[in-house]
C-alpha positions as CSV (number, residue, x, y, z in Angstrom):
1,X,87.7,112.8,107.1
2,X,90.9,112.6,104.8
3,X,92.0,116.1,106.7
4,X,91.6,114.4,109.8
5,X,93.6,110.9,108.7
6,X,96.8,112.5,107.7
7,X,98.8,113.9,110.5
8,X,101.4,116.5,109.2
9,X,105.0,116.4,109.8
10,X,107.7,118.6,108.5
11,X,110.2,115.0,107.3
12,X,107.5,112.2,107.6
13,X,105.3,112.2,104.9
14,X,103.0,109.3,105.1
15,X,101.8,109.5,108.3
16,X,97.9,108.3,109.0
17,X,95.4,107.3,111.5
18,X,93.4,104.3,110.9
19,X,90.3,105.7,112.7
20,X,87.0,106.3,111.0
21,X,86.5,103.5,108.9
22,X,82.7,101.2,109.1
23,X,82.9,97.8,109.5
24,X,80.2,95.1,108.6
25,X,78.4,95.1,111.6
26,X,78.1,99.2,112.0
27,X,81.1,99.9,114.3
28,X,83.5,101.9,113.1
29,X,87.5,102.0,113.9
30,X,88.9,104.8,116.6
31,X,90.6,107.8,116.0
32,X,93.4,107.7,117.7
33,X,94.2,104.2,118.6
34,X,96.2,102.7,115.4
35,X,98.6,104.8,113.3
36,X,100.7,103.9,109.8
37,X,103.6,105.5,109.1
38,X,107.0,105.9,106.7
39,X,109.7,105.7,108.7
40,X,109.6,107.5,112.7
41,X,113.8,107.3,112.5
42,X,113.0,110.6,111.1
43,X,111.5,112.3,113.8
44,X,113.2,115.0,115.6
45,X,112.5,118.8,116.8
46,X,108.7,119.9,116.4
47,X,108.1,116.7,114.8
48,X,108.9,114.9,117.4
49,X,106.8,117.2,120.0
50,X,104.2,116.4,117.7
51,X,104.6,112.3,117.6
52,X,104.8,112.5,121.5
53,X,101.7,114.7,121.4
54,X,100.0,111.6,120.3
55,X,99.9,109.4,123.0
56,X,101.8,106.3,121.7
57,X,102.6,103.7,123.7
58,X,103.6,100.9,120.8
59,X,105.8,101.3,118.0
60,X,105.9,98.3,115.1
61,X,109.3,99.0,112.9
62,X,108.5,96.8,110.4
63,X,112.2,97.5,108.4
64,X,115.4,95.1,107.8
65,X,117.5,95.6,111.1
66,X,120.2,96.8,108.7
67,X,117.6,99.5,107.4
68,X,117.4,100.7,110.5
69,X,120.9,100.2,111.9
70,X,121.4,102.8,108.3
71,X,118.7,105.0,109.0
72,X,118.2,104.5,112.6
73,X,115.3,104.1,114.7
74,X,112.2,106.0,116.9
75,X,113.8,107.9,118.9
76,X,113.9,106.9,122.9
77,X,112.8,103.6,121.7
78,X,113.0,102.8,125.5
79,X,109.7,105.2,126.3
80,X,107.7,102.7,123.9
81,X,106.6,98.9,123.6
82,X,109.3,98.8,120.6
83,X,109.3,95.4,118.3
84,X,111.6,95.1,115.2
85,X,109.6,92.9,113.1
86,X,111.1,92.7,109.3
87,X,108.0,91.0,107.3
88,X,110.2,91.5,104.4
89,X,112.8,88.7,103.8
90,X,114.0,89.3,100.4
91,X,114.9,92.7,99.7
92,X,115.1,94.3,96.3
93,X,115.7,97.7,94.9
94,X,112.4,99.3,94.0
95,X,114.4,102.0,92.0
96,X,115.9,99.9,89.8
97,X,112.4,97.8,88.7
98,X,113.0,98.1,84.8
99,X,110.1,99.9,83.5
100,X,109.5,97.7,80.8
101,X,107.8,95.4,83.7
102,X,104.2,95.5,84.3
103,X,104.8,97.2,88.0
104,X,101.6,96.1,89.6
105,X,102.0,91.8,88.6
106,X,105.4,92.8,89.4
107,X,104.6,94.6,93.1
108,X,102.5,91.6,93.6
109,X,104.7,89.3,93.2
110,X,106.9,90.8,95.8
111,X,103.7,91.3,98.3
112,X,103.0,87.2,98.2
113,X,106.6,86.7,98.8
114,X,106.2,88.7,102.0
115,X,102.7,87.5,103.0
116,X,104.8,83.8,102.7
117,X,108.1,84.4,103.8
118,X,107.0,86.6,106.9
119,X,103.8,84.9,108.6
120,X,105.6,84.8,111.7
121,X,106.7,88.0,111.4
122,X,103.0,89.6,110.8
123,X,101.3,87.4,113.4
124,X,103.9,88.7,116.1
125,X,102.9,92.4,114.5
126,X,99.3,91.7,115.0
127,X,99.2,89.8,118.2
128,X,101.4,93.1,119.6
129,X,98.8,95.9,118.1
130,X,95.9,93.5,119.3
131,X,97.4,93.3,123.2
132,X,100.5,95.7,123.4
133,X,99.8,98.9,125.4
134,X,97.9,101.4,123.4
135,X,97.8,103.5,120.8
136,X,99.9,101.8,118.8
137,X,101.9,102.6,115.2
138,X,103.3,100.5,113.2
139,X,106.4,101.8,109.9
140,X,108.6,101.0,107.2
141,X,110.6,103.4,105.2
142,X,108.1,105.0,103.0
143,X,104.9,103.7,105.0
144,X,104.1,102.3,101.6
145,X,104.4,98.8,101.0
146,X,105.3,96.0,104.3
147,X,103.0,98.9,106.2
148,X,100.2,99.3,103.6
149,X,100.4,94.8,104.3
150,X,100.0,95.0,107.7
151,X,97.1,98.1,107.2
152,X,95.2,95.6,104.6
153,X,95.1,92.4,107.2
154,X,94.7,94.7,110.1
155,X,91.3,96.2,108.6
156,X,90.6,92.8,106.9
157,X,90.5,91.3,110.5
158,X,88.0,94.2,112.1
159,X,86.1,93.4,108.9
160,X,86.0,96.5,107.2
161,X,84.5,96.4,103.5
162,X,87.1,96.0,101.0
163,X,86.4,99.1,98.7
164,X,87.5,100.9,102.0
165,X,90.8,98.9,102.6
166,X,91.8,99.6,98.6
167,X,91.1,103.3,99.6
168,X,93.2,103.3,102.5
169,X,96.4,101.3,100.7
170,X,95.7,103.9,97.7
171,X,96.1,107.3,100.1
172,X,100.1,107.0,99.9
173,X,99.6,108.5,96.7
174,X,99.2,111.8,98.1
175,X,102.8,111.4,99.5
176,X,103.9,109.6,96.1
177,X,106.1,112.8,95.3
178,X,107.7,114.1,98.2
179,X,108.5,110.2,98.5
180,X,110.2,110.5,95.1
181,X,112.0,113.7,96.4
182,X,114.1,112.4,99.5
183,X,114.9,109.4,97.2
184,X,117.0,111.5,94.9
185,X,118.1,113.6,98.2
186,X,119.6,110.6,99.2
187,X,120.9,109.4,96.0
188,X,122.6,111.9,94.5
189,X,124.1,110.7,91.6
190,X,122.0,107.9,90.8
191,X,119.3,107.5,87.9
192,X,115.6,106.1,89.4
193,X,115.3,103.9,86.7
194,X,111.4,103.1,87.7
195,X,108.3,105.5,86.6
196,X,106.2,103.8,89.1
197,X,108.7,104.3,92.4
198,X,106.4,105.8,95.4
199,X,102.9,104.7,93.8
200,X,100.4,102.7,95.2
201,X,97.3,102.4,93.4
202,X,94.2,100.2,94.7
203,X,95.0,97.9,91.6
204,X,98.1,96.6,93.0
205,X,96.5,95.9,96.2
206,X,93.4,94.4,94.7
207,X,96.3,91.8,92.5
208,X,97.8,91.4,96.1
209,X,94.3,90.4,98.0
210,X,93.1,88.1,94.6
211,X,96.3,86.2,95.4
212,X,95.1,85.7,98.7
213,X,91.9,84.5,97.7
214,X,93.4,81.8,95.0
215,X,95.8,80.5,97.5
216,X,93.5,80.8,101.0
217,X,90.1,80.9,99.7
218,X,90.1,84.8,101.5
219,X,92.3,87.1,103.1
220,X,90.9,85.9,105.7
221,X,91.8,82.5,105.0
222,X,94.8,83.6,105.0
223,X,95.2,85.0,108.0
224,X,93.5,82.1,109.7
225,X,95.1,79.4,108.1
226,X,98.7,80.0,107.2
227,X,99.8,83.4,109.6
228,X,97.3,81.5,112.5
229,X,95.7,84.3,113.8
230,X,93.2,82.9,116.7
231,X,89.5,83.6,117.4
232,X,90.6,85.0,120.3
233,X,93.3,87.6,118.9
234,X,91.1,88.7,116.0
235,X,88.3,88.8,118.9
236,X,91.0,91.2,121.4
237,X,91.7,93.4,118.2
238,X,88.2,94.5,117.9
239,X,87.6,95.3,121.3
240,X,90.5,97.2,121.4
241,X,89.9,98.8,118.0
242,X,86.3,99.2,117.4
243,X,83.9,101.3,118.8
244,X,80.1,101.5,118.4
């Protein structure tokens, strides 16, 4: 099954169907209908034969317009149901973490400043993957961290187990060093000051969804009570995600 989730690409590293996965009541999610990705500004030549090859009809960018305005954007944005949603609203500089912190508290700390600060933000994401022409994908810059959020609550809401959603968060570590490599591509000159930049272990997930749980009771809660995700959304994200 892992074969099948990663798609390769010669510049994206990170990107992954959501299909396969079992959910309480014996479904399972669709190959093919819901993607995660780093970022799809990268896409060009045989790549991008390759992204078209899948069928996408909605594309999520869930970057800082001034990320993307840097590093641009899908390409033909105007082929796709495009929505800039930035989840993020307080940007920091992952490379310069000091390594003396402990990164996962630390990485947590930063995911409940997003799961706060962007509720909007993430409903809007969710409502669109939920009723937006499909498949859908949905990116950041390394398909990481604001994306490995949006994967958690997504699965979270079709009710797959939670074992299976630390799994998922935890396969960007198979991309952890080519991540690493186009960061000191692009910074040439500069000194990554963190050990931990590109990781993303199931422990720093599991801090993030415990958060959840003291604040909202669940991630469910969660979604529910403070991003307002309706009966009737989490209802149209099955049907359009599950199958038997």
């Amino acid at each position: 099954m892992t074969s099948r989730r990663h798609i390769e690409f010669e510049r994206l590293h990170n990107f992954r169907d959501l299909g396969g996965y079992r959910t309480a009541d014996g479904r399972s999610v669709a190959w093919g209908a819901l993607y995660r990705a780093d970022s799809l500004g990268k896409l060009s030549g045989a790549d991008w034969e390759r992204f078209l090859a899948l069928d996408i009809r909605t594309v999520i960018d869930l970057r800082y317009p001034w990320e993307i305005e840097a590093k641009g954007r899908i390409p033909q944005a105007h082929r796709f149901t495009y929505a800039n949603l930035s989840i993020e609203h307080r940007p920091y500089d992952q490379a310069e973490i000091d390594p003396a912190v402990d990164p996962w508290r630390y990485l947590a700390d930063r995911f409940a400043e997003v799961t706060e600060d962007g509720a909007a933000e993430i409903r809007q994401a969710i409502e669109l993957i939920a009723t937006g022409p499909g498949p859908a994908v949905f990116h950041c810059t390394s398909g990481k961290d604001r994306t490995g959020i949006i994967a958690a609550l997504v699965l979270t809401l079709l009710e797959v187990p939670q074992e299976e959603i630390l799994a998922d968060f935890a396969l960007t570590e198979l991309a952890t060093a080519r991540l690493t490599a186009d960061w000191h591509a692009a910074n040439p000159g500069r000194t990554l000051r963190w050990p931990s930049y590109g990781r993303a272990p199931a422990a720093l997930l599991s801090l993030v969804l415990a958060d959840l749980t003291t604040r909202y009771g669940s991630p469910a809660g969660y979604l529910a009570d403070r991003v307002g995700i309706t009966a009737g959304t989490a209802a149209r994200l099955r049907d359009r995600l599950l199958t038997a």
